[in-house]
C-alpha positions as a printed Julia matrix, in Angstrom:
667×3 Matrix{Float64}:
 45.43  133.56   95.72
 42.56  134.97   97.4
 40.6   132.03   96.8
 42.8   130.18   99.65
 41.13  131.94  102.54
 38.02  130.34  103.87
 36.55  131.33  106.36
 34.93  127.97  107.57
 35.37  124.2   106.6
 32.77  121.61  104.79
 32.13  118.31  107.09
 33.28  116.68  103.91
 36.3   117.67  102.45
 36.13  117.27   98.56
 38.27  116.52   95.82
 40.98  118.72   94.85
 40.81  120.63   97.84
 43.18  121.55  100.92
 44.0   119.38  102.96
 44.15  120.37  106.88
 46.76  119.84  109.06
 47.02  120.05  112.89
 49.52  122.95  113.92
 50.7   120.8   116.98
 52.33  117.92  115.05
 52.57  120.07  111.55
 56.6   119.53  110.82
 56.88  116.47  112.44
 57.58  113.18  110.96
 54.79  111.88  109.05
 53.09  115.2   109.66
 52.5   115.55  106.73
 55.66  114.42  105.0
 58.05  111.15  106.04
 60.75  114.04  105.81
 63.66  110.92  106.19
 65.75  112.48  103.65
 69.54  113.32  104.34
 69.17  116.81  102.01
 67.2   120.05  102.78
 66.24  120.48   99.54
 64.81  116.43   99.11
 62.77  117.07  102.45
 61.29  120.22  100.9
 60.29  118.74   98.36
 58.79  116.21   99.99
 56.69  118.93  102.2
 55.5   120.78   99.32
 54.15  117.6    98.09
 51.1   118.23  100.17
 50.64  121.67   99.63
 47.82  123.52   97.12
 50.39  125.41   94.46
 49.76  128.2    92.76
 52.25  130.35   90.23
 52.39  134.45   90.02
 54.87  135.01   87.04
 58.78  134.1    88.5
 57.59  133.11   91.78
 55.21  130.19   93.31
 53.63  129.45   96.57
 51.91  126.59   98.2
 49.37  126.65  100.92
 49.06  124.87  104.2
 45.81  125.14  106.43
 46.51  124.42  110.1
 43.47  123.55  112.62
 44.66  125.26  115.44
 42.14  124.41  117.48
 38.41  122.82  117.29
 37.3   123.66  120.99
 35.04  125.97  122.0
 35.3   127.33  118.16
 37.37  125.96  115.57
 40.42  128.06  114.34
 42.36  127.7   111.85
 45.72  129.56  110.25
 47.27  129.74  106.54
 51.01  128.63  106.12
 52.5   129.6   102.7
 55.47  128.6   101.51
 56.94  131.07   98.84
 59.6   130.39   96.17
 61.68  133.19   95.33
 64.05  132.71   92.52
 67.04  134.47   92.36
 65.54  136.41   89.07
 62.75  138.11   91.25
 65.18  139.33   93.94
 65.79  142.63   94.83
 69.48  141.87   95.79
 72.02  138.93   94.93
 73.33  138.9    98.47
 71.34  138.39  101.4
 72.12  141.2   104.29
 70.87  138.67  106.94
 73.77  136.64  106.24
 75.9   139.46  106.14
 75.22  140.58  109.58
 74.85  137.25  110.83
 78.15  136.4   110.0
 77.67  134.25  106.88
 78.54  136.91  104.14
 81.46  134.46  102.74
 78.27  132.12  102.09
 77.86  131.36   98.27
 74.73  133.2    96.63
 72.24  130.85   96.37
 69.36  130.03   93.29
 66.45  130.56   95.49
 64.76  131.74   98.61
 61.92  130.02  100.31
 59.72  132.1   102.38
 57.58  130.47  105.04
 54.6   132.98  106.31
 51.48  133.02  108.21
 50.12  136.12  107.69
 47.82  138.28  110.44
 44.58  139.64  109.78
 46.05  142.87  108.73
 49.14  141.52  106.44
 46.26  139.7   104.47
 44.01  142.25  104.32
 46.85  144.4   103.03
 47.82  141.68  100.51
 44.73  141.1    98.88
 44.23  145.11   98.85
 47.34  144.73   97.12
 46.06  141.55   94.55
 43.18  143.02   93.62
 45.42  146.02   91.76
 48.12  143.77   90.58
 45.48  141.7    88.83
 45.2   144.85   86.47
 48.76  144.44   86.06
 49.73  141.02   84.65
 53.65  142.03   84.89
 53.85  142.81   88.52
 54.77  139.87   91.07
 52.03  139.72   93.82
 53.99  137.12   95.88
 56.4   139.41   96.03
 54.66  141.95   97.95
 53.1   138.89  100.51
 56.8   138.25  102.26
 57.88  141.94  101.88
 54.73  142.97  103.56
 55.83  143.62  107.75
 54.0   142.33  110.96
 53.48  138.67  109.99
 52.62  136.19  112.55
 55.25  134.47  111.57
 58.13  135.34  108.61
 61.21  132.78  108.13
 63.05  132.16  104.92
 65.46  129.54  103.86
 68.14  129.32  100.91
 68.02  126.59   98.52
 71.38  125.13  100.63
 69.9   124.69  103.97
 71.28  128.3   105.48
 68.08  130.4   106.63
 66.78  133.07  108.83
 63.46  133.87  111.13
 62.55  137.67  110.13
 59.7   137.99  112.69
 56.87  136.08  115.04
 54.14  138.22  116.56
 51.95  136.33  119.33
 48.95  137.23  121.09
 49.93  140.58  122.55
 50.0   141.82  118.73
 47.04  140.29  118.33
 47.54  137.0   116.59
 45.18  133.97  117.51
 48.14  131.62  118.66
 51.32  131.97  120.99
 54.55  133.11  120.76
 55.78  129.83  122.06
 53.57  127.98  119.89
 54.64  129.81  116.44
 58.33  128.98  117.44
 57.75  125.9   117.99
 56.43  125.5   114.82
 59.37  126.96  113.5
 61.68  124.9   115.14
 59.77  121.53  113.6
 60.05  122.26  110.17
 63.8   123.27  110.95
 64.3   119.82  112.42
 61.99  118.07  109.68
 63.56  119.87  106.81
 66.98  119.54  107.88
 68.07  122.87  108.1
 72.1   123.96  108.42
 71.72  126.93  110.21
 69.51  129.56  111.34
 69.81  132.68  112.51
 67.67  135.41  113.39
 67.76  139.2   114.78
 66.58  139.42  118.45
 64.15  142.1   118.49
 60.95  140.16  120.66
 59.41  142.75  123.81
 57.31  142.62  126.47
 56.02  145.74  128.02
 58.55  148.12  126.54
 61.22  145.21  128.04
 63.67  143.53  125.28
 63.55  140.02  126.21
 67.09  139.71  125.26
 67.99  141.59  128.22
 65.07  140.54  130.69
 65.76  136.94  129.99
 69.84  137.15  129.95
 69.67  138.36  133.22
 67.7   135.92  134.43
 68.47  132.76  132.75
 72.03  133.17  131.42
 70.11  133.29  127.55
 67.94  135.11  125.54
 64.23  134.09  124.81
 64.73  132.29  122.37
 67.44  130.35  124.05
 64.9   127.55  125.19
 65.35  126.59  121.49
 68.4   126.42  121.27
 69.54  129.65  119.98
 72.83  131.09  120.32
 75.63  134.13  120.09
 75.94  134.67  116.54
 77.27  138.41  116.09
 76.57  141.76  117.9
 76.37  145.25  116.85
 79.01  148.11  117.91
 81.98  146.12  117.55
 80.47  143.38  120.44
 82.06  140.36  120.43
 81.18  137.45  122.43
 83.47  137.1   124.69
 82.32  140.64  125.75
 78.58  139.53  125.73
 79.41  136.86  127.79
 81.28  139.12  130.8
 78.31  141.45  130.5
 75.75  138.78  131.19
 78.32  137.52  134.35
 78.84  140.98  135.51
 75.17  141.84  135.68
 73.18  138.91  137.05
 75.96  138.5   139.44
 75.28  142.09  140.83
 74.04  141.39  145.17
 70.98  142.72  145.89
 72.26  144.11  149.36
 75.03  145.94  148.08
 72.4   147.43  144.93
 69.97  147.72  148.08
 72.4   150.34  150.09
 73.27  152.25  146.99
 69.17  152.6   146.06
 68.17  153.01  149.47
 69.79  156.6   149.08
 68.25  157.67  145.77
 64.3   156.6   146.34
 62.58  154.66  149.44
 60.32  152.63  146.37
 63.07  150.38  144.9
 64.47  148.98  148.45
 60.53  148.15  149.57
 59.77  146.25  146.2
 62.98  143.88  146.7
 62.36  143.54  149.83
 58.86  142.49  149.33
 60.11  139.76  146.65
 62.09  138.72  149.4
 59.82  137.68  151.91
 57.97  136.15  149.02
 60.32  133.8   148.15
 60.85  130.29  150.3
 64.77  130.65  149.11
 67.09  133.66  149.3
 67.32  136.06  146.54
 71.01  137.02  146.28
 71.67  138.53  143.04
 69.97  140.09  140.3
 69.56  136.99  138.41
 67.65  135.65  141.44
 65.4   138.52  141.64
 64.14  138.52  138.05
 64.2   134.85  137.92
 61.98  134.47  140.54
 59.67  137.28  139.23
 59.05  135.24  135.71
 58.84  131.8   137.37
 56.18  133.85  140.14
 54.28  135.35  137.39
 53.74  132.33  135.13
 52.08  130.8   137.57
 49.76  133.13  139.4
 46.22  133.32  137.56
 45.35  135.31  134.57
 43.14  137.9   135.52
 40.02  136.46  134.23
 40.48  134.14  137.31
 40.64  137.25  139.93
 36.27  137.16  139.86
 36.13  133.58  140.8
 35.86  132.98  144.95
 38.43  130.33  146.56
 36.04  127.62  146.79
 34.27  128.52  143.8
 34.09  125.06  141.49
 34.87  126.64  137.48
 31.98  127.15  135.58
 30.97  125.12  132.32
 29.32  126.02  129.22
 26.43  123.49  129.0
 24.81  125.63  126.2
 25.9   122.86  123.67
 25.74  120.03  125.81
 22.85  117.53  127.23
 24.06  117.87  130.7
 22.75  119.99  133.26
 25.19  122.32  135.1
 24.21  120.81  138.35
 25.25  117.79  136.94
 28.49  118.95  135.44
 29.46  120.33  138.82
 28.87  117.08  140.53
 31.19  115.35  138.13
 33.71  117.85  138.74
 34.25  117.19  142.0
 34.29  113.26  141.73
 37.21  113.77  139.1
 39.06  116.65  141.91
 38.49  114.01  144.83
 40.23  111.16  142.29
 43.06  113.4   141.91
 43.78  114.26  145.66
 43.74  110.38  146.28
 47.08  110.23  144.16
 48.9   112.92  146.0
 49.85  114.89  143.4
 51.23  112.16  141.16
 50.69  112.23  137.42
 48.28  109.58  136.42
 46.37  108.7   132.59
 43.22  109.44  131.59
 42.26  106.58  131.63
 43.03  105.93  135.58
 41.19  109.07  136.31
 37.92  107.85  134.27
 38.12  104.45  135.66
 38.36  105.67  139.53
 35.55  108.65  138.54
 33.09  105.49  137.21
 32.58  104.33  140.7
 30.89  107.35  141.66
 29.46  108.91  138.17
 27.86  106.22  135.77
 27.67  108.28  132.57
 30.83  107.66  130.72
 30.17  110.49  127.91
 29.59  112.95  130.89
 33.15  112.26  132.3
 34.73  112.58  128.75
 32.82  115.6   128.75
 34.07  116.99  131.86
 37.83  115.33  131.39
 38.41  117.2   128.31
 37.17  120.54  129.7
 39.6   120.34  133.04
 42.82  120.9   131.07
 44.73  123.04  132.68
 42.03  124.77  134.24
 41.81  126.09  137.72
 39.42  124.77  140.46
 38.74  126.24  143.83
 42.18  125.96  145.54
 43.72  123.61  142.48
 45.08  123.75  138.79
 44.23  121.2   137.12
 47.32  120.09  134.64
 46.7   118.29  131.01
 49.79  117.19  129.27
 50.83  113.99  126.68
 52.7   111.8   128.14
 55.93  111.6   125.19
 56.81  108.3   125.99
 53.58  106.16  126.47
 51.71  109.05  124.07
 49.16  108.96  126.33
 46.76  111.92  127.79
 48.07  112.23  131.8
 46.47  114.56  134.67
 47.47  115.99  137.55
 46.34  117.8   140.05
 48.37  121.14  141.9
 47.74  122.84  144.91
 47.76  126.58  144.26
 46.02  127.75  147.23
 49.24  130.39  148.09
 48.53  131.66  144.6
 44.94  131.71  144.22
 43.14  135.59  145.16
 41.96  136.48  148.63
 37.81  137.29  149.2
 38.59  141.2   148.27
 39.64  139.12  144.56
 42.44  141.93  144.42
 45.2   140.02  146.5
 46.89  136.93  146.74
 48.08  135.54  149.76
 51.65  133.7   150.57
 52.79  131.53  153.39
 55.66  131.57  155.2
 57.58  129.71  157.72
 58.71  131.45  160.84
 61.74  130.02  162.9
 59.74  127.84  164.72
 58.62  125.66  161.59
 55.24  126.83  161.71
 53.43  127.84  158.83
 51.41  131.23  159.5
 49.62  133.15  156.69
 50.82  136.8   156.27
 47.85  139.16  156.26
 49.48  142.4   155.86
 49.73  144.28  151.82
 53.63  143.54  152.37
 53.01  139.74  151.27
 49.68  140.4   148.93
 50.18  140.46  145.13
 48.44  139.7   141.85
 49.76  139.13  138.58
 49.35  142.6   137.33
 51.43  143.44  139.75
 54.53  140.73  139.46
 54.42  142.54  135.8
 54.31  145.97  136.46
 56.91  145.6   139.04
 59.37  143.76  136.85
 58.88  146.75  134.41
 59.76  149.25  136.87
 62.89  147.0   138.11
 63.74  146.52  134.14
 63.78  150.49  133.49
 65.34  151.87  136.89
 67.96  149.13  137.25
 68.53  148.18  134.23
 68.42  150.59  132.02
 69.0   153.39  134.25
 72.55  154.21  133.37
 72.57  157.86  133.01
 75.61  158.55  135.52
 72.7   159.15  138.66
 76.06  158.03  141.16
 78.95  159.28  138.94
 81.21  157.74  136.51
 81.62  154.93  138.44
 78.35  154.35  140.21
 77.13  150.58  140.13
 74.33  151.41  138.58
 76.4   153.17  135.45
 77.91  150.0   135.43
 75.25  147.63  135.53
 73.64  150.16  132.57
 76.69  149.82  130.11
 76.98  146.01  130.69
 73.27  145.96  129.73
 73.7   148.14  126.7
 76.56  145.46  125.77
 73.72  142.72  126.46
 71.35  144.77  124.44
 73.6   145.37  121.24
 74.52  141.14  120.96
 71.1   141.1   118.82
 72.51  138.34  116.35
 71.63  134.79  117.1
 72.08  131.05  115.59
 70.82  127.93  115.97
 72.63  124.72  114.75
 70.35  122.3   113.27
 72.16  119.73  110.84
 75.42  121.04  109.75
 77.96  118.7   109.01
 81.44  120.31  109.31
 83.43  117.56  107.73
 84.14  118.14  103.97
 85.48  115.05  102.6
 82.98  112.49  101.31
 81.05  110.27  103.29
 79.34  106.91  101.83
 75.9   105.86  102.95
 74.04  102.76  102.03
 70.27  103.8   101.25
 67.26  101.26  100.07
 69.15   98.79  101.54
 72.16   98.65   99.89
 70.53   99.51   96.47
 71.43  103.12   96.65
 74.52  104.92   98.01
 74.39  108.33   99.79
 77.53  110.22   98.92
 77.97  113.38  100.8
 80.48  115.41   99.11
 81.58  119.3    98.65
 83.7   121.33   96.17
 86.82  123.33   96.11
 87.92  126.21   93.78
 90.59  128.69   93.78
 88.9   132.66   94.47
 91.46  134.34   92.01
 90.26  137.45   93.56
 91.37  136.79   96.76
 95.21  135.62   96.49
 94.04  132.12   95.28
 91.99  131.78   98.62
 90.2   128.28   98.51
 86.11  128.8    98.69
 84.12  125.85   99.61
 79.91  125.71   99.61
 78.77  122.88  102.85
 78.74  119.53  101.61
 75.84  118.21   99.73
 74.18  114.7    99.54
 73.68  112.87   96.39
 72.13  110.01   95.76
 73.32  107.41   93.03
 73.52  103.62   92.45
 75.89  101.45   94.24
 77.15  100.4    90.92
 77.98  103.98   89.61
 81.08  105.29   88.45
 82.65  108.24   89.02
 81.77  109.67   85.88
 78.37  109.6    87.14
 79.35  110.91   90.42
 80.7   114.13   88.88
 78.09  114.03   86.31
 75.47  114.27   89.45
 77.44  116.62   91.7
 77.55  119.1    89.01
 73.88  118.8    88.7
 73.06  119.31   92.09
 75.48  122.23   92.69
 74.51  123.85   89.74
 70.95  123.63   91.0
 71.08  125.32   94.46
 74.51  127.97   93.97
 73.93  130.41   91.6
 77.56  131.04   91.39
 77.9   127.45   90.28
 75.2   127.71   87.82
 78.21  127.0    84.71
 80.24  124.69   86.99
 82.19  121.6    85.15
 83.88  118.96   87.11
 87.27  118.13   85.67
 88.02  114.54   86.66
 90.79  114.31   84.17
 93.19  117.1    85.45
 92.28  118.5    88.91
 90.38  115.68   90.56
 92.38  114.05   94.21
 90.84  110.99   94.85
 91.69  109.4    98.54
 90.67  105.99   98.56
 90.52  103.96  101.3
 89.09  100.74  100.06
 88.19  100.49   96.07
 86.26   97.72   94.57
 85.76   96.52   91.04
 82.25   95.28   90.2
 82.83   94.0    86.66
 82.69   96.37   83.81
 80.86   98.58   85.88
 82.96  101.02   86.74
 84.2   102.38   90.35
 81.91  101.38   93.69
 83.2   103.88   96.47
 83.35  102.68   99.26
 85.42  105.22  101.64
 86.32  108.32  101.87
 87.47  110.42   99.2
 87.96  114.02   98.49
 86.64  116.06   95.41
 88.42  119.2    93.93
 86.42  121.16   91.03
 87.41  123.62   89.03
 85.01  126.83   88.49
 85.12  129.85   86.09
 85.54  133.1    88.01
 82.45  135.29   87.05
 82.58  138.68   86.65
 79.98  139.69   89.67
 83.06  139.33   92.05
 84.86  142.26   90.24
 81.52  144.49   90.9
 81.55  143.36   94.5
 85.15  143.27   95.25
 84.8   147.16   93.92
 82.21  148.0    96.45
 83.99  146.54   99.61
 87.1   148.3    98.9
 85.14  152.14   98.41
 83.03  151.65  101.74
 85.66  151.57  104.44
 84.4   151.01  107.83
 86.47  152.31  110.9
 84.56  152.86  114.28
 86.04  153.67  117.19
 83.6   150.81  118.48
 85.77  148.37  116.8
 83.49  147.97  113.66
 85.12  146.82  110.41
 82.06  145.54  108.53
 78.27  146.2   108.35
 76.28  145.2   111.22
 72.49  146.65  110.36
 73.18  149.57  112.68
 72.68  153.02  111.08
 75.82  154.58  109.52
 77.29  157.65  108.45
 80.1   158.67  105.96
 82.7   161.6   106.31
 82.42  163.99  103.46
 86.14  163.82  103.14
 87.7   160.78  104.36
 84.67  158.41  102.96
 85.15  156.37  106.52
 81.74  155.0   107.95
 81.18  155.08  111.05
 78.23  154.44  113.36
 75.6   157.28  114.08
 75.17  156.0   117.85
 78.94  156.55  118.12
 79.41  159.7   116.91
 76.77  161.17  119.02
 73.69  161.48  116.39
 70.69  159.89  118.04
 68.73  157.62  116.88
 65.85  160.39  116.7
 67.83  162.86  115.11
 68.65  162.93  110.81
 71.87  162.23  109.45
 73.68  165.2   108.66
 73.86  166.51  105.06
 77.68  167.61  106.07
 79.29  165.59  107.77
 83.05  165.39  109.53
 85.01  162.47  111.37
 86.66  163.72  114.57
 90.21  163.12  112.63
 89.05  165.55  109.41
 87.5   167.79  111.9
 90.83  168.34  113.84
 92.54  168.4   110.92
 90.53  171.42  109.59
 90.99  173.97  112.36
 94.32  175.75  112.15
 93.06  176.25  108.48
 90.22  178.33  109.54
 93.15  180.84  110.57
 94.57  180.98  107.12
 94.13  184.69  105.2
């Protein structure tokens, strides 16, 4: 697979080789699949249409190259898309879905892993190639998604149900965003019709958990702005508790946490009250504080803007271009002056280039200059790029940022406020200065000494105990979902296709779990496609097709249409000697051999018992520990072995323990 990486692209692409695809729109309708289908695994399908496919023994991938950007120099990522068959798995149940939540989930035939790689995950791949080649039996795909610190790592199951492993944006030293790898992610969810999707919170900032930082502040995690939700927690956390810990804490006043800090250190009670005066509204609780720290430092300059003077106009690289600086400049400020005329209103491109043309003649000089203003700063303003969704259309606008911008010692910002007269004055003092290193470092120490700072510094029942064991609930709800296209009603539905041609049946199965006191065990309902004329024959005939393709339980499964088949008809019409047309609802019951797996597995979940005093009864992820004699698990954490410290060889429940003292005084 090595031959894949390129490290630049021909003017010219030529035949039989990848294609490129823009990582903006890559997932999207049309981009590069129509992905209308009303089944995961047709939309896949579709996808991988466009991909460059290559085989390694069991397992096969296909490649996707994604311009990231062409401007100043082009970039440009890998996307593979890896098919792991259940053959070349490690396990036959997936632990994700076991801590998720989904362990009742039917084993499915196939995995497929979706990875961008980093610099140092493909280095350490093709290390690892090169001395697989030597060994024809080995997988080498296999060691690509098992590899750790991926830009991006998400998997799905040949039935829809999947799970994002890992992202890892700039600060780990990837070329593109966190926010832009997730939305990625969250396209191809949408275009591919994924059920569900879960994933393990682990994402930091500074040392800070996001889940915490951004739960305070917002009510949800970071990944929240996608749509992600309380799936499970760890340590018997349920969400109803998860919820009353996010309440309790953001909820917390700042004047009562205020008098109760004020008498440990004379730091905490200056920084919140600096945050105070610079904010135009109050700051009342601690969901105000930290909100208003995020929202302050995404908008104050990076720090590569701290060098340039207040009225300095941004500089230009004309290296590559046939315009003089001077000229460039002069542009610039025709295109500013346009965009103070509209009062802060967004407005296209092309009314910006039209009302520049009256003063500046050259039209490619003001694409020049239009394109190089996104979301740049200029003297006092920002200049904000963005596409219009509706009209699709490039629109600017223009933001004053002059309480933002750095002072002439290019150290500190300054902030205006109103005094009780209505005046504006500008504060001139330190007590109102502050950059963006600073928002951060301050919202680190606030994270780690109110916060996390639970350590019983005012007693048992100091507020800031509290606050600290409410956060270590927030902290342990690490399991989260996202809905994307699950349909939770299991009888069939009809839908006309092609125009009538073709008829959409969506339809699930039923069989008795002998195992489990004749519990019934249903897979989600699938979507197959047939003629309008077909009969049900043919219906059963396809169902068992399709089942048999994505569940490897249902790999043997046989429909039996004479004995144990319901049908509930609502309207039934006869189209000759064709046979049945459905045209409502109806219900489908299959019957299934019971294979002999279950008897292995039903074996192993009644010898690992798991009673925690945490409330625990299954596997969460969390480290565990047996008792040498009572072979009950129970949590390391809540037994009092660290997370630093090594299981013990010997090891005793508090129950066994008791139990084993008045023997020590036996002769």
């Amino acid at each position: 697979m090595s031959n894949l990486i390129r490290t630049d692209l021909p003017k010219k692409r030529k035949r039989g080789e990848s294609r490129v695809f823009r990582l903006k729109t890559f997932g999207e309708r049309g981009h590069p699949a129509d992905m209308n289908e009303l089944s995961f695994r047709d939309n896949l399908g579709k996808l991988l249409e466009f991909g460059h496919f290559e085989s390694s023994g069991l397992m096969g991938s296909w490649s996707f190259q994604l311009e990231v950007h062409r401007q100043p120099n082009p970039l440009y990522v890998l996307l593979f898309v890896v098919e792991e068959p259940i053959e070349a798995s490690l396990n036959l149940r997936c632990n994700h879905c076991q801590y998720v939540g989904w362990g009742h989930q039917m084993i499915c035939n196939k995995k497929y892993h979706f990875v961008i790689p980093s610099k140092e995950t493909m280095a350490a791949f093709l290390k690892l190639e090169g001395g697989i080649c030597a060994s024809p039996e080995k997988e080498s795909l296999s060691h690509l998604v098992e590899l750790q610190g991926h830009v991006l790592h998400g998997f799905f199951h040949s039935n829809g149900f999947g799970h994002l492993l890992s992202i890892n944006g700039i600060e780990s030293g990837s070329d593109i965003t966190g926010h832009q790898i997730m939305e990625l992610w969250d396209r191809l969810c949408n275009g591919l019709k994924a059920r569900k999707i879960g994933l393990n919170d682990a994402s930091h900032k500074k040392g800070m958990e996001l889940r915490l930082l951004h739960g305070v502040a917002k009510g949800e995690p970071w990944f929240g702005r996608w749509g992600y939700r309380f799936g499970s927690g760890t340590y018997g956390v349920t969400q109803k508790i998860y919820e009353k810990a996010l309440e309790s804490v953001r909820n917390v006043p700042l004047c009562l946490l205020n008098h109760h800090l004020t008498s440990l250190n004379r730091e905490t009670p200056i920084l919140l009250s600096r945050y105070q005066t610079l904010s135009t509204e109050p700051l009342i609780t601690l969901s105000d504080l930290f909100m208003f720290m995020l929202h302050l430092h995404s908008r104050l300059p990076r720090d590569n803007y701290m060098n340039n003077s207040r009225n300095q106009i941004i500089s230009i690289d004309s290296t590559n271009c046939r315009w003089s600086q001077k000229r460039i400049q002069m542009a610039i400020k025709v295109v500013i002056e346009s965009l103070k005329r509209v009062e802060c209103r967004w407005i296209s491109r092309q009314e910006v280039r039209d009302a520049a043309r009256n003063y500046i003649g050259d039209t490619g000089l003001l694409d020049f200059v239009l394109k190089s203003l996104g979301n740049q700063v200029v003297g006092n303003y920002l200049v904000r790029r963005s596409l219009n969704p509706v009209k699709k259309v490039l629109e600017y606008c223009l933001e004053d940022i002059s309480n933002l911008l750095p002072s002439s010692n290019h150290e500190l910002i300054t902030i205006q406020n109103q005094n009780p007269m209505g005046k504006t004055t500008t504060a001139t003092n330190g007590h109102n200065k502050i950059t963006r290193g600073q928002v951060m470092k301050d919202m680190v120490y606030f994270y780690r000494h109110i916060l996390m700072d639970y350590k019983g510094v005012l007693g048992p029942i100091g507020i800031l105990n509290q606050i600290g064991m409410a956060s270590r609930a927030i902290l342990d709800a690490k399991y989260f979902i996202k809905e994307y296209h699950y349909i939770r009603d299991t009888s069939m539905k009809t839908i006309q296709l092609n125009g009538g041609s073709k008829l959409g049946i969506f339809c699930t199965i039923a069989w008795k779990y002998h195992h489990h006191n004749n519990d019934i065990k249903m897979p989600p309902p699938e979507c197959i496609v047939l003629n309008k004329n077909a009969t049900m024959s043919e219906v059963c005939r396809e169902a068992e097709r399709v089942f048999r393709e994505i569940y490897w339980e249902l790999r043997d499964v046989v429909v039996d249409n004479q004995r144990e088949m319901t049908i509930r008809v609502d309207e039934m019409t006869l189209n000759g000697n064709k046979g049945l047309v459905l045209d409502g609802n109806v219900g489908m019951m299959m019957n299934i051999e019971v294979m002999k797996y279950y008897d292995d597995e039903d074996s192993k979940k009644k010898d690992k018992r798991i009673e925690c005093e945490c409330g625990a009864k299954e596997e969460d992820g969390e480290r565990m520990v047996c008792c040498d004699i009572c072979e009950v698990w129970q949590h390391t954490r809540c037994v009092g072995v660290q997370h630093n410290e090594e299981v013990p060889r010997i090891f005793l429940c508090q129950s066994c323990d008791q139990h084993l003292i008045p023997l020590s005084f036996l002769p």
